[in-house]
C-alpha positions in Angstrom: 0.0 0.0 0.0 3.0 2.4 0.8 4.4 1.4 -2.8 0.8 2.6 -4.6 1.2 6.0 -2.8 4.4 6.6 -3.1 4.1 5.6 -6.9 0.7 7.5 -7.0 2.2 10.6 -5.8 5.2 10.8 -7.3 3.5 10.4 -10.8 0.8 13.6 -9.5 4.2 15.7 -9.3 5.4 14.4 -12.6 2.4 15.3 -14.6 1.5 18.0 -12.7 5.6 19.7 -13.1 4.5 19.1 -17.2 1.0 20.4 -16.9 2.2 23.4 -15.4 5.1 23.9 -17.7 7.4 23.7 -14.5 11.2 23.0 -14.6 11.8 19.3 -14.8 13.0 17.8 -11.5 15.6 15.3 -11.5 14.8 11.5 -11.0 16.3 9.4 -8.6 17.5 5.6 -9.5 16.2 3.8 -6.9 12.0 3.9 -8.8 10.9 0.4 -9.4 10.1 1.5 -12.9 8.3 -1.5 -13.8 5.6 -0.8 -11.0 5.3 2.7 -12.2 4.9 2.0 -15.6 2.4 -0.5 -14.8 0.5 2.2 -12.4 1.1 4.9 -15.2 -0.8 2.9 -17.7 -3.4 1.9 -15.6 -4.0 6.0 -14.8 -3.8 6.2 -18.2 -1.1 9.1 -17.7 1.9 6.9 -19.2 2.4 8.9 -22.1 2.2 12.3 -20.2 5.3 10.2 -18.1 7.5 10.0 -21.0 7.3 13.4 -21.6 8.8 14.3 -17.8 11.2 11.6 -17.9 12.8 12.7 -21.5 15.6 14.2 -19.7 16.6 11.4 -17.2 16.8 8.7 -19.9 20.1 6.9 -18.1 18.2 6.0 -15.2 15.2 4.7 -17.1 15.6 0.9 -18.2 15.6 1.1 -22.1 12.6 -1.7 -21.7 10.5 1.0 -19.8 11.6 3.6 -21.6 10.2 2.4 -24.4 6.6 1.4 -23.4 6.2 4.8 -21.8 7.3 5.7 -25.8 5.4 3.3 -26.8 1.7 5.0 -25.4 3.2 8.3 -25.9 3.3 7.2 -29.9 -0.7 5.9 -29.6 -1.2 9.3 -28.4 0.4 10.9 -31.4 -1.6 8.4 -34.1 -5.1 9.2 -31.8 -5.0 12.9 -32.0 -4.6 12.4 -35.9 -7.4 10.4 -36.2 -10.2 11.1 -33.7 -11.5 14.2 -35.0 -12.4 13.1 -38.4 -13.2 9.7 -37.0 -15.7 11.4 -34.5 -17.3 13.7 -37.2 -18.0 10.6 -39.4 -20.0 8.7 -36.6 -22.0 11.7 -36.3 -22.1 12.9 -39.8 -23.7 8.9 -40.3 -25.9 9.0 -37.7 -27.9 12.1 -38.4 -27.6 11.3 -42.0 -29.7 8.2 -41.0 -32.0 9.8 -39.0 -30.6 8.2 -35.8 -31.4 10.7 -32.5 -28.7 10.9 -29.9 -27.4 12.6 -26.9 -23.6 13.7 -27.2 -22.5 13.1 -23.1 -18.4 13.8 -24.1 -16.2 14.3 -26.9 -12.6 13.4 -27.6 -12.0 17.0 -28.3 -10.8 17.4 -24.3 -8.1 16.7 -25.8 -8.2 20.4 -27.0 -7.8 21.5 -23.7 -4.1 20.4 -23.2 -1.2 22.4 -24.3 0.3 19.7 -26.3 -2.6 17.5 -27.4 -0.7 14.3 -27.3 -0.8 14.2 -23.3 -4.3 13.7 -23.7 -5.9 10.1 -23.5 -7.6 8.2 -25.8 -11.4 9.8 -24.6 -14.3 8.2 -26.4 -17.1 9.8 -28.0 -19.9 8.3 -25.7 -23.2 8.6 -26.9 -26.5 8.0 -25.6 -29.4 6.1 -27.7 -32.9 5.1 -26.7 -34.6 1.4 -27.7 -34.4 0.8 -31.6 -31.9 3.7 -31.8 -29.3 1.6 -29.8 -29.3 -1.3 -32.4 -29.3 0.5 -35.2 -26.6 2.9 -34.3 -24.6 -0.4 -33.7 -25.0 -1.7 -37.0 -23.5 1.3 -39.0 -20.7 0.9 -36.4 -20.1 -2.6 -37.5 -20.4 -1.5 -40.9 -17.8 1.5 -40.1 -15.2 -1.4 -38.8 -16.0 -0.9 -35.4 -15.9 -4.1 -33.0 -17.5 -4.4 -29.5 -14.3 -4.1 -26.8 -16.2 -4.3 -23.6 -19.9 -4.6 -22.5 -21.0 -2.2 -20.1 -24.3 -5.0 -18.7 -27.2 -3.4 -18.9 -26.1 0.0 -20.1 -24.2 -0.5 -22.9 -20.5 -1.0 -24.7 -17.2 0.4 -25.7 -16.5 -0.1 -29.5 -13.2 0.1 -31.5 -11.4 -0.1 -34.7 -7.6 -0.2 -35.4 -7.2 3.5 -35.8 -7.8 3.2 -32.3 -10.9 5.9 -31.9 -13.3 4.3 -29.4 -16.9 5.6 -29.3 -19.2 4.2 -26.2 -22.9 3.7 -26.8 -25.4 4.0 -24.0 -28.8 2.9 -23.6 -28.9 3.6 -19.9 -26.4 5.8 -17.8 -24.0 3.2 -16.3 -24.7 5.0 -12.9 -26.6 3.0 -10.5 -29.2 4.9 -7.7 -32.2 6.4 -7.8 -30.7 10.1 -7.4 -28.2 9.4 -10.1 -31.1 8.3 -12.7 -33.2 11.6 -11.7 -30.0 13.7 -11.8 -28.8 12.2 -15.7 -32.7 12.6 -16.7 -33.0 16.0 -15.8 -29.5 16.1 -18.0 -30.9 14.5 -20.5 -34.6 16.4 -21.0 -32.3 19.5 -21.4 -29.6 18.4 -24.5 -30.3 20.4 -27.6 -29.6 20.4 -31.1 -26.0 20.7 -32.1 -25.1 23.2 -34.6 -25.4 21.5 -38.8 -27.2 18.5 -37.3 -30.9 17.6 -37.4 -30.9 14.3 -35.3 -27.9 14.9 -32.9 -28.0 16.7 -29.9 -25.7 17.6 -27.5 -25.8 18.9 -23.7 -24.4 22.4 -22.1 -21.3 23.3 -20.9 -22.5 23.4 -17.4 -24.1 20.2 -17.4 -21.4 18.5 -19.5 -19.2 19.3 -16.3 -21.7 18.1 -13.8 -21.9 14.9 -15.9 -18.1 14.7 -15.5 -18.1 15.5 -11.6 -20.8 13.0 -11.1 -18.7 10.2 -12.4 -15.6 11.5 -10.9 -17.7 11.3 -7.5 -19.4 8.1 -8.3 -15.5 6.3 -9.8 -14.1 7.5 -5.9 -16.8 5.9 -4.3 -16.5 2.6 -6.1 -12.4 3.1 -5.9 -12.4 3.1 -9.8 -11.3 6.9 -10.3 -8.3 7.4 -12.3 -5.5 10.2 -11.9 -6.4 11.0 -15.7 -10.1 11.2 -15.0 -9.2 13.9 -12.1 -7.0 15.6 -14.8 -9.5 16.2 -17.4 -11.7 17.3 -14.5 -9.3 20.2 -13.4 -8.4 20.8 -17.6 -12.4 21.1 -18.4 -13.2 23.2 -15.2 -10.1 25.6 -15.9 -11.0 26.3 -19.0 -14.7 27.2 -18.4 -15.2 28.1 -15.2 -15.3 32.1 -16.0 -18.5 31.1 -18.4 -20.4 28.4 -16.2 -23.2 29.2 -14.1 -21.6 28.2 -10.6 -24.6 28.4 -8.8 -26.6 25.6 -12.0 -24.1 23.8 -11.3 -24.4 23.2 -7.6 -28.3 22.5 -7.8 -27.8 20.1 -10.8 -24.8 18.2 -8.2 -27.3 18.5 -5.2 -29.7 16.3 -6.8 -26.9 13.6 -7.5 -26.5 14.4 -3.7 -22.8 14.8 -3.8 -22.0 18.6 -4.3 -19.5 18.4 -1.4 -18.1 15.4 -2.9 -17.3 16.7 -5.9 -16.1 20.0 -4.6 -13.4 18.3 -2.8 -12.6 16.2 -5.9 -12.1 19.6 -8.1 -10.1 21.1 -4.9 -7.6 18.1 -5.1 -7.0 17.9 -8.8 -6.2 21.9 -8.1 -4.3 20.7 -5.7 -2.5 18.3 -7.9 -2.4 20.0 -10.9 -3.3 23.8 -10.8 -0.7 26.6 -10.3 -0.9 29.7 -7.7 -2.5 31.3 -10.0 -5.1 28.4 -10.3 -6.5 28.3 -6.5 -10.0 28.1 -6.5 -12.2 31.2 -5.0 -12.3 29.8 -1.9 -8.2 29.3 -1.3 -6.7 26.5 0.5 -8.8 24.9 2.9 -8.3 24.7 6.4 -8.9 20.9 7.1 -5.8 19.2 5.0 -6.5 15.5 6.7 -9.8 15.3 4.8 -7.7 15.6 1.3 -5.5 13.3 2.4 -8.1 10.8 3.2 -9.1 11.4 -0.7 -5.6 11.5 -1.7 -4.9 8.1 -0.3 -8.3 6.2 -1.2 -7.6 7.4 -5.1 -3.7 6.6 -5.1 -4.4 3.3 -3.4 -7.3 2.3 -5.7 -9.3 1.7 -2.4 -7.1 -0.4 -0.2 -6.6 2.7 2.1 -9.7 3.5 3.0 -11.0 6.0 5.8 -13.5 7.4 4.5 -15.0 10.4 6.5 -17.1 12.2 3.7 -21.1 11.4 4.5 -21.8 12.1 0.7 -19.2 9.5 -0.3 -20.7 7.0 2.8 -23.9 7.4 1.8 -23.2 6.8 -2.5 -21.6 4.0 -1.4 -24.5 2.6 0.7 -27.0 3.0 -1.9 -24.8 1.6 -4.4 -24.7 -1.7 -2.2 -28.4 -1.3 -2.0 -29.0 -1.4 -5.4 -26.3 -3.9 -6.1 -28.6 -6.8 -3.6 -31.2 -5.3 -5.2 -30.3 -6.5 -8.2 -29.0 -10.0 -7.3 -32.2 -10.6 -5.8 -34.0 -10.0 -9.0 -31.3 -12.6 -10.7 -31.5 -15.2 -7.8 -35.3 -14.7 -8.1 -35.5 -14.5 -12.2 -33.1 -18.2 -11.8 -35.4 -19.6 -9.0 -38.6 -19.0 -11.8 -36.7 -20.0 -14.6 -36.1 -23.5 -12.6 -39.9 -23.4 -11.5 -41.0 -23.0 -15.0 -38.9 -25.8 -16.4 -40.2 -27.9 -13.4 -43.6 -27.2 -14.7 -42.9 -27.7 -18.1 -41.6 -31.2 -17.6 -44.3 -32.3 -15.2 -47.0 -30.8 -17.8 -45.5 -33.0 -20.4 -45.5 -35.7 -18.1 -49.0 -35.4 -17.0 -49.9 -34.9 -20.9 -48.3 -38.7 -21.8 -49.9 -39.9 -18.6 -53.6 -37.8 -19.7 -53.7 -37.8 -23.1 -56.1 -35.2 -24.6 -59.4 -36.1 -25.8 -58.9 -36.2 -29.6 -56.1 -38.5 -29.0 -57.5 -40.5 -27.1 -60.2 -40.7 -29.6 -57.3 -42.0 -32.0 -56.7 -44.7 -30.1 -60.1 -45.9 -28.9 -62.9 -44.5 -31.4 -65.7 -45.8 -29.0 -65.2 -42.8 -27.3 -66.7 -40.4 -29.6 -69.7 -41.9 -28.5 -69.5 -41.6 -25.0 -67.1 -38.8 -23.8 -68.0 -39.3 -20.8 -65.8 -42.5 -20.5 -62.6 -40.9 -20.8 -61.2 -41.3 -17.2 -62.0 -44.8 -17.6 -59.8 -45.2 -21.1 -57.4 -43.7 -19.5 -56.8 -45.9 -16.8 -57.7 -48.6 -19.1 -54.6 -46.9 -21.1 -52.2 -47.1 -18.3 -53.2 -50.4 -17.1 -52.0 -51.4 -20.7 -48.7 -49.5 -20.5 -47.9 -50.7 -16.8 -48.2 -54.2 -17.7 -46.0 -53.9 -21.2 -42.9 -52.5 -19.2 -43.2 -55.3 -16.1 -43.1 -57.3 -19.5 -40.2 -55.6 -20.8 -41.7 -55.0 -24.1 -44.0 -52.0 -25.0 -45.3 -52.3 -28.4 -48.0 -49.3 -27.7 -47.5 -46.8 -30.0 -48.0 -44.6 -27.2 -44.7 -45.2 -26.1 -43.1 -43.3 -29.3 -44.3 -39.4 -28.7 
């Protein structure tokens, strides 16, 4: 655990020295750089790395060295490619009629100084019913292939190029205040400019979208130095235009507007400049960032969490989660029941023939209905005393 936060926040500095344009800092020789590059990559920050290491190349292994190169080339190749790549899914989409919500871009990566330390951010887009599939087939026929199912909410797809574009047909946020919160998102998108069918959502509530699942990521230990980074780039950029006071209300009904606040305080923390500090300057109770500070560096395994906002996400995440599981266990429990059923009704049907069958077999009882019972025990009688014979020659015996 000492090794993730001492790897954690060593990277911080690091890409927070490049974000800032500061002097580079020289490295020490003693970094496991294997472990770093592994918790580089999975921060998705490994190319923003390779940049702050350029200059202490002798005390990088050439192995490392060269996979930090290595995602600072993909970064290269994807800022080539997504723009026109992103235009065309549109471009198709509201060519086909096809309505959908634009949640995020790729073009965050607009917001860094050299656009190559961005990630590889997805177009994400959200669909309703019909709209979901179809949109999925012109990806296929685009070259697009399904990388990873979001259950019940949707998928990442790819192509070689290596432009991703996530398709939604629910919010992948779980709790009831999170569904009213993205709804309320949702009812007010509008029409992006030159399109009929695509619509997109305001710079306010584009950042409220991204502070939700920055607060939402924390709670289930799944948020990501980079995620905290396009955070602080986003709000930087626009926080002179955006409606601070929208913005709390829309984050009070996701119920974590002090959750998020201190999530934007630490990536200004982490990343901003004096000149950066937030209206409200440094805060007075330091412990409760470093209780962030270690929950996100550690990806969860230290965990003291004091925030009531974070508590309570996290309890009615659990909530939901048994909530869930209890549907499955109780959708598998009827499923069981209803093959149970099924093969006791076939069962009871060989054993009870129905009356036109019957009829088949012994026409006498068009005559007299009423003798059915009787023909069927007569039936069974038969069929008993063939298999204590060992040989059934009914033709009953062949349905």
């Amino acid at each position: 655990m000492d090794r993730l936060i001492f790897e954690g926040r060593f990277l911080v500095n690091l890409v927070g020295g490049i974000v800032r344009q500061d002097d580079l800092k020289a490295i020490h020789s003693r970094i496991d750089w294997e472990h770093m590059y592994r918790t580089a990559d999975y921060h998705k920050i490994a190319n923003i790395v390779y940049l702050g290491i350029l200059g202490n190349g002798e005390k990088v292994p050439e192995r490392w060295m060269e996979r930090f190169f290595g995602r600072y080339q993909e970064a290269l190749f994807y800022s080539d490619t997504s723009e026109d790549a992103e235009r065309e899914i549109l471009t198709l989409l509201d060519m086909m009629g096809i309505p959908c919500v634009i949640l995020t871009t790729s073009r965050i990566r607009l917001l860094y100084q050299i656009q190559e330390m961005s990630a590889n951010n997805p177009l994400r887009l959200k669909l309703d019913g019909e709209d979901y599939s179809l949109a999925k087939g012109y990806l296929v026929d685009l070259g697009y292939e399904t990388e990873r199912i979001y259950k019940g909410y949707g998928e990442r797809m790819g192509r070689p190029s290596g432009f991703c574009v996530e398709l939604y047909h629910k919010i992948p946020f779980r709790t009831r205040p999170y569904e009213k919160g993205m709804q309320r998102i949702m009812e007010t998108a509008f029409i992006r400019n030159s399109f009929q069918h695509v619509r997109t959502i305001s710079i306010e509530n584009r950042y409220v979208f991204m502070a939700a699942q920055a607060a939402y990521h924390y709670t289930a230990d799944e948020l990501l130095i980079r995620e905290v980074l396009d955070l602080y780039l986003y709000h930087k950029t626009w926080r002179e235009e955006m409606n601070r006071e929208y913005i709390t209300n829309r984050l009070k009904e996701f119920q974590i507007d002090g959750l998020a606040e201190k999530i934007l305080q630490i990536a200004y923390m982490w990343f901003g400049s004096k000149e950066d500090i937030l209206g409200d300057g440094q805060p007075d109770d330091m412990g409760v960032y470093d209780v962030l500070e270690n929950r996100i560096l550690s990806r969860g395994a230290i965990t003291r969490e004091t925030d009531h906002q974070a508590l309570r996400l996290a309890s009615l995440i659990k909530q939901d989660i048994e909530k869930e599981r209890r549907k499955d266990r109780r959708a598998v429990f009827m499923e069981r029941l209803e093959g149970y059923r099924t093969a006791f009704m076939r069962k009871f049907r060989w054993l009870f023939p129905e009356f036109r069958y019957m009829c088949a077999i012994y026409p006498f009882l068009e005559k007299i209905p009423v003798l059915l019972p009787v023909y069927w025990a007569r039936r069974g009688i038969r069929l008993m005393a063939g298999l204590l014979a060992g040989k059934v020659k009914d033709k009953d015996t062949y349905e």
